[in-house]
N, C-alpha and C positions, 0 to 999 in steps of 0.2 A: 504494500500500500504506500511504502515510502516513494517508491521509485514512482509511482502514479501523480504522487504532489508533485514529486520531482519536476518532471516532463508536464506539468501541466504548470507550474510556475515559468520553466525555463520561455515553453511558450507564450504566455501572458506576456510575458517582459519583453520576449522579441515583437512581441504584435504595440507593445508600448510604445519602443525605440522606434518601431517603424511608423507608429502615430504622428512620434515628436518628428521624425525627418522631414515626415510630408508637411507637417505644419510650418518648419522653419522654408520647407521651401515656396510655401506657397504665402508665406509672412513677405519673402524677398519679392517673390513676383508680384506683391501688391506696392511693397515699398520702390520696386520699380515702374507700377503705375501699370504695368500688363499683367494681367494672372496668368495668359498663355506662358510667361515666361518662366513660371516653375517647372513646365517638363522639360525645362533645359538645364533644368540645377541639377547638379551632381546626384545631390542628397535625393530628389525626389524618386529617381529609380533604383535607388538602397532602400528606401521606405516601403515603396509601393512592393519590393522583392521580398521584403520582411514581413509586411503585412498578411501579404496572398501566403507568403508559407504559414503562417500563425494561423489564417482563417483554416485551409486546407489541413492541419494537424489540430485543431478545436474539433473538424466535421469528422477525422477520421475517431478521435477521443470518444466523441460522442457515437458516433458508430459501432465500435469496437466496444464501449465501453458497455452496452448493454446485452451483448452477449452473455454476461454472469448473473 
């Protein structure tokens, strides 16, 4: 049961990080005055990579997870 917190914090915290990336990027592309301009920031396709894995291992958690 520990290893289940485990894997289910480690994910939270990547779907977090990848929250705060989209947000900083989409903070700059405002403070540039275009929003299109965050899918050009670095950070925003680190975030959006972290996110989709977060969501994708929540759906598998909850899948798997009620097989017992």
């Amino acid at each position: 049961m520990k290893a289940q917190h485990a894997l289910v914090a480690v994910v939270l915290f990547a779907g977090l990080i990848g929250l705060a990336f989209v947000g900083l990027a989409a903070g700059h592309g405002l403070q540039l005055g275009d929003p299109w301009a965050m899918a050009q920031h670095p950070l925003f396709s680190s975030g959006a990579a972290s996110l989709t894995s977060a969501v994708v291992c929540v759906l598998l958690l909850l899948r798997f997870g009620r097989r017992h």
